[in-house]
C-alpha atoms as a printed R data frame, in Angstrom:
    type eleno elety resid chain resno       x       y       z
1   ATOM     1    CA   UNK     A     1  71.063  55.913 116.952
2   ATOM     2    CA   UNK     A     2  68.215  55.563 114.013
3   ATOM     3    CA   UNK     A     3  70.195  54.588 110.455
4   ATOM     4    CA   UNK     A     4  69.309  58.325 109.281
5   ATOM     5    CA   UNK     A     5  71.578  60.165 112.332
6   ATOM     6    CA   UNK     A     6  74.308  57.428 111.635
7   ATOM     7    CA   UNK     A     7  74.538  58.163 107.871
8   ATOM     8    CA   UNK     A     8  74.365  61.802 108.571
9   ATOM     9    CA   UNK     A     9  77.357  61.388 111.207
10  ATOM    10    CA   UNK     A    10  79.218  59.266 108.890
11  ATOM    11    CA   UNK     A    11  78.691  61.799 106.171
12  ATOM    12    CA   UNK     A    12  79.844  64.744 108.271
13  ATOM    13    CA   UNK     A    13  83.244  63.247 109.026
14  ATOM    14    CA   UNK     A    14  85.896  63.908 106.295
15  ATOM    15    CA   UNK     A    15  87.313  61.407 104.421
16  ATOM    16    CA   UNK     A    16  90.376  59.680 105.889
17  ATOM    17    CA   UNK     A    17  93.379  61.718 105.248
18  ATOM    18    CA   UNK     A    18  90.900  64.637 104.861
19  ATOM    19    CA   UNK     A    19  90.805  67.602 107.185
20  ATOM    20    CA   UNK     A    20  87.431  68.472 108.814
21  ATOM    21    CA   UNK     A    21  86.039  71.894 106.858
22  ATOM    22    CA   UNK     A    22  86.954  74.380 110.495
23  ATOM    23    CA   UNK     A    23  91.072  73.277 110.700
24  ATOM    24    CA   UNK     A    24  90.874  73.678 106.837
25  ATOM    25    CA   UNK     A    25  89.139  77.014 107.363
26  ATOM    26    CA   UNK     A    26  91.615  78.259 110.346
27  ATOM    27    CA   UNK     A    27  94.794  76.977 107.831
28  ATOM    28    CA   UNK     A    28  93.479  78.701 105.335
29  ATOM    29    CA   UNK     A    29  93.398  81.681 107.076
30  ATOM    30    CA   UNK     A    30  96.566  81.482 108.681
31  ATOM    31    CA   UNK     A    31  98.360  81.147 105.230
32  ATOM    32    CA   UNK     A    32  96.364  84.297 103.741
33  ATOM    33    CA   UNK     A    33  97.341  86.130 106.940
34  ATOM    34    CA   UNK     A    34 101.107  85.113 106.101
35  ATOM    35    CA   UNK     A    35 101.543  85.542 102.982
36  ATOM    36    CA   UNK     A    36 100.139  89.199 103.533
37  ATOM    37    CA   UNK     A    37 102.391  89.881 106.611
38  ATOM    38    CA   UNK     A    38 105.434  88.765 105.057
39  ATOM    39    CA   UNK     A    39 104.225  91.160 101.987
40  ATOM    40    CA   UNK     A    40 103.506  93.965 104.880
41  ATOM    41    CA   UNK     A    41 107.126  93.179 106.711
42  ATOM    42    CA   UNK     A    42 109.075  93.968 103.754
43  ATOM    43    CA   UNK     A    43 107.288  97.190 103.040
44  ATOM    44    CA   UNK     A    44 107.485  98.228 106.522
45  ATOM    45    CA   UNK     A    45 111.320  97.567 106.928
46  ATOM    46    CA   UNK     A    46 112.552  99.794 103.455
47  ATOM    47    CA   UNK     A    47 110.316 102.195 105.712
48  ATOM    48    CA   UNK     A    48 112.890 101.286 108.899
49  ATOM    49    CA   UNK     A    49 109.702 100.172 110.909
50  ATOM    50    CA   UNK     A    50 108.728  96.345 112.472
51  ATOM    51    CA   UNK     A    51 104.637  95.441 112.130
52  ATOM    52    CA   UNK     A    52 104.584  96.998 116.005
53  ATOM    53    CA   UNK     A    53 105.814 100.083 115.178
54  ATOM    54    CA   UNK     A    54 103.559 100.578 112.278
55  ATOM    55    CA   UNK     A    55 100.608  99.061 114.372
56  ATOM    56    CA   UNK     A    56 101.852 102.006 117.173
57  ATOM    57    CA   UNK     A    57 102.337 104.438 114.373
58  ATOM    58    CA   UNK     A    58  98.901 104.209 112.994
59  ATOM    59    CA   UNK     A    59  96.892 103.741 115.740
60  ATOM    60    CA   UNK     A    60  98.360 107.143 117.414
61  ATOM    61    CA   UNK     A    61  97.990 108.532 113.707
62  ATOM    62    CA   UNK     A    62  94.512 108.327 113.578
63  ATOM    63    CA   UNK     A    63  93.572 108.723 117.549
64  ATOM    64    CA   UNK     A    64  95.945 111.349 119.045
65  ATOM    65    CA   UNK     A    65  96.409 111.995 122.359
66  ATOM    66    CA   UNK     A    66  95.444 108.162 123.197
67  ATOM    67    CA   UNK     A    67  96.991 106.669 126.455
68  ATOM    68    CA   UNK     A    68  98.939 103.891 126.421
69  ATOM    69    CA   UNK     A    69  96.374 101.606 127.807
70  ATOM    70    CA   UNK     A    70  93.850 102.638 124.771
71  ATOM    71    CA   UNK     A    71  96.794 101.991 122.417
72  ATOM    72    CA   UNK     A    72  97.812  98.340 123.654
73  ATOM    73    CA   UNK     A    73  93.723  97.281 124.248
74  ATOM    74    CA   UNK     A    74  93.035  98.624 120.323
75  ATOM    75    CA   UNK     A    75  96.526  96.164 119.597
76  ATOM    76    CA   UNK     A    76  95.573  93.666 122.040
77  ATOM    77    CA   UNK     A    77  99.101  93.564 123.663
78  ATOM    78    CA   UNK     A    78 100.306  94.480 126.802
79  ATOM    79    CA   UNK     A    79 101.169  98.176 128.208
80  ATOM    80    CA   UNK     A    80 104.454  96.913 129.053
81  ATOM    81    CA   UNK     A    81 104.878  95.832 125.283
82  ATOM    82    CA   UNK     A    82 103.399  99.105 123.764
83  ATOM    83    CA   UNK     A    83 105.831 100.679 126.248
84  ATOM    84    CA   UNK     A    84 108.775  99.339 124.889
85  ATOM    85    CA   UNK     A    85 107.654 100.561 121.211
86  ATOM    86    CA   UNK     A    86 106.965 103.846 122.542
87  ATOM    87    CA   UNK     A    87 110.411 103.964 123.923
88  ATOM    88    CA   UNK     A    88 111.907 103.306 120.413
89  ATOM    89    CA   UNK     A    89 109.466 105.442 118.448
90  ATOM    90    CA   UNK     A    90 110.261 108.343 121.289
91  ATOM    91    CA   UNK     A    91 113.892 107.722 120.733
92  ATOM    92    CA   UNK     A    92 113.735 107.954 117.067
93  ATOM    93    CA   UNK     A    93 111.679 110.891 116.471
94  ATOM    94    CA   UNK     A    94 108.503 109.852 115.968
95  ATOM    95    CA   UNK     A    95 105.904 109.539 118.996
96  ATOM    96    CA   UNK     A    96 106.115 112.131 122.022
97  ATOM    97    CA   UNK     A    97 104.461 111.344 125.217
98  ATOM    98    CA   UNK     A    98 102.503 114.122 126.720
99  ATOM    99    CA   UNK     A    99 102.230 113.655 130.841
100 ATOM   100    CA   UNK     A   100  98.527 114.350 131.635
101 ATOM   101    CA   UNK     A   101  98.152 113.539 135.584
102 ATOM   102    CA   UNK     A   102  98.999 110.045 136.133
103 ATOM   103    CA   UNK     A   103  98.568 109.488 132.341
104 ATOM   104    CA   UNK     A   104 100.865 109.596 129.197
105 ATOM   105    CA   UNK     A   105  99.089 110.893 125.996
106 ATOM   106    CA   UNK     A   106 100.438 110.042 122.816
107 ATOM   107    CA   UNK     A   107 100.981 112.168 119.690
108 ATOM   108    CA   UNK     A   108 102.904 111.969 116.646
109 ATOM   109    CA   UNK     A   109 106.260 114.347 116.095
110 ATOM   110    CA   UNK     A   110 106.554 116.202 112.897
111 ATOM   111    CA   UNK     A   111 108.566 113.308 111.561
112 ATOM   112    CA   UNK     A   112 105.951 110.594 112.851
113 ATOM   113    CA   UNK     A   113 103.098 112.573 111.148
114 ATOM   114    CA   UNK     A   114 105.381 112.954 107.364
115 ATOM   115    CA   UNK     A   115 105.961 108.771 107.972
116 ATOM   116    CA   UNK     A   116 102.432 108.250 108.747
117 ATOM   117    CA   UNK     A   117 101.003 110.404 105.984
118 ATOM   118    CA   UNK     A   118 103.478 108.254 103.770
119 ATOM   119    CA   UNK     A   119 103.274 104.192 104.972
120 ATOM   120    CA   UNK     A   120  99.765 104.487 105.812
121 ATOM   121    CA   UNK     A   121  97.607 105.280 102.750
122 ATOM   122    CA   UNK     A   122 100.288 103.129 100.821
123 ATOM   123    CA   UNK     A   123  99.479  99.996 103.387
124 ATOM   124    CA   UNK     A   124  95.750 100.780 103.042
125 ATOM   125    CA   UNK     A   125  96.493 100.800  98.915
126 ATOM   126    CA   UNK     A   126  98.415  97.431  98.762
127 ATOM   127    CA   UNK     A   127  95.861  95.688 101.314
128 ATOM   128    CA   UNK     A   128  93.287  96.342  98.722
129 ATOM   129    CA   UNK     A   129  95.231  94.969  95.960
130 ATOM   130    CA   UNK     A   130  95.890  91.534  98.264
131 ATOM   131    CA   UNK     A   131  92.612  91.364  98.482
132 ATOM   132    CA   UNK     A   132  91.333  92.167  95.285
133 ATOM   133    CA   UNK     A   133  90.759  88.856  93.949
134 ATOM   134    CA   UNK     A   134  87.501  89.334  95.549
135 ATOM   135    CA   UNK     A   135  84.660  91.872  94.289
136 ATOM   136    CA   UNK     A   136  83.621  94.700  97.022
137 ATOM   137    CA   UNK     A   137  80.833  92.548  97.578
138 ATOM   138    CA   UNK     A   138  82.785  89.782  98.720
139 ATOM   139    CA   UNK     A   139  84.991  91.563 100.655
140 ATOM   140    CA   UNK     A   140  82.463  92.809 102.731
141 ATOM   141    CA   UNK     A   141  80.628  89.197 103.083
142 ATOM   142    CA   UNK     A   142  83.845  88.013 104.111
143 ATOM   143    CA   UNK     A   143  84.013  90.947 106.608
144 ATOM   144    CA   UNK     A   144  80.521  90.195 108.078
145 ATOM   145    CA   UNK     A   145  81.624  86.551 108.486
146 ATOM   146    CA   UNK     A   146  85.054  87.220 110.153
147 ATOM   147    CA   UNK     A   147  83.366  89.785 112.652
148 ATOM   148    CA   UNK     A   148  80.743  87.060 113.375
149 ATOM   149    CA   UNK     A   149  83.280  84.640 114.559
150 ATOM   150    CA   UNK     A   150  85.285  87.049 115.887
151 ATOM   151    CA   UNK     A   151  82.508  88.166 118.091
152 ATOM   152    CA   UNK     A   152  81.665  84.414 118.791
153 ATOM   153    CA   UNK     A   153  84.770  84.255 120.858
154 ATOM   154    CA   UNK     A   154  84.216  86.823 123.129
């Protein structure tokens, strides 16, 4: 190893009791992701729904007629756990499956639709203010960046 590559390896390493920039990064993220899910949770339960249901809620909101399959893969869960949502959304009003062949489609009930029309756009409205300690701009770079990783890992 020439002096050069040594000095550069000792100057990528943090310093001791310093965490390398990626598990920084990935903490980081996991505390903004908290701190807006605990936010989310408390808005969601005055509205008598869990972060599933309102993750079932919206995705059948804005796609009807998905299957079940469509709705776990866009949630990346199982059937079997979208299954037991739907059971509880069905029970309470607010999802109806509609037997197509072999396949359930999913649409909202009168009542879903009102609660959907009502928790989403206010979601979508107190997202922005989380995040609006960044310009547009930003918000988009850090959108670029995100979908790069996330497309990194498969």
């Amino acid at each position: 190893m020439t002096s050069r590559t040594a000095r550069q390896s000792v100057a990528a390493r943090p310093a001791p009791g310093r965490l390398d920039v990626p598990v920084r990064l990935w903490l980081r993220l996991v505390r903004v992701y908290q701190k807006i899910m605990q936010a989310t949770a408390a808005d969601l339960r005055r509205e008598g729904l869990t972060a599933g249901q309102f993750d079932v809620l919206a995705h059948v909101g804005a796609a009807e007629g998905s299957t079940q399959q469509q709705v776990a893969d866009a949630l990346l869960v199982t059937k079997s756990n979208v299954c037991q949502l739907l059971d509880r959304m069905e029970r309470a009003g607010l999802v109806e499956r509609q037997q197509q062949g072999r396949t359930n489609l999913l649409h909202l009930t009168e009542d879903g639709r009102r609660l959907y029309d009502r928790v989403v756009p206010a979601h979508e409205r107190r997202l922005a203010e989380h995040l609006s300690g960044l310009t547009p701009e930003e918000q988009a770079i850090v959108l670029g960046l995100l979908r790069k990783v996330d497309q990194s890992l498969g």
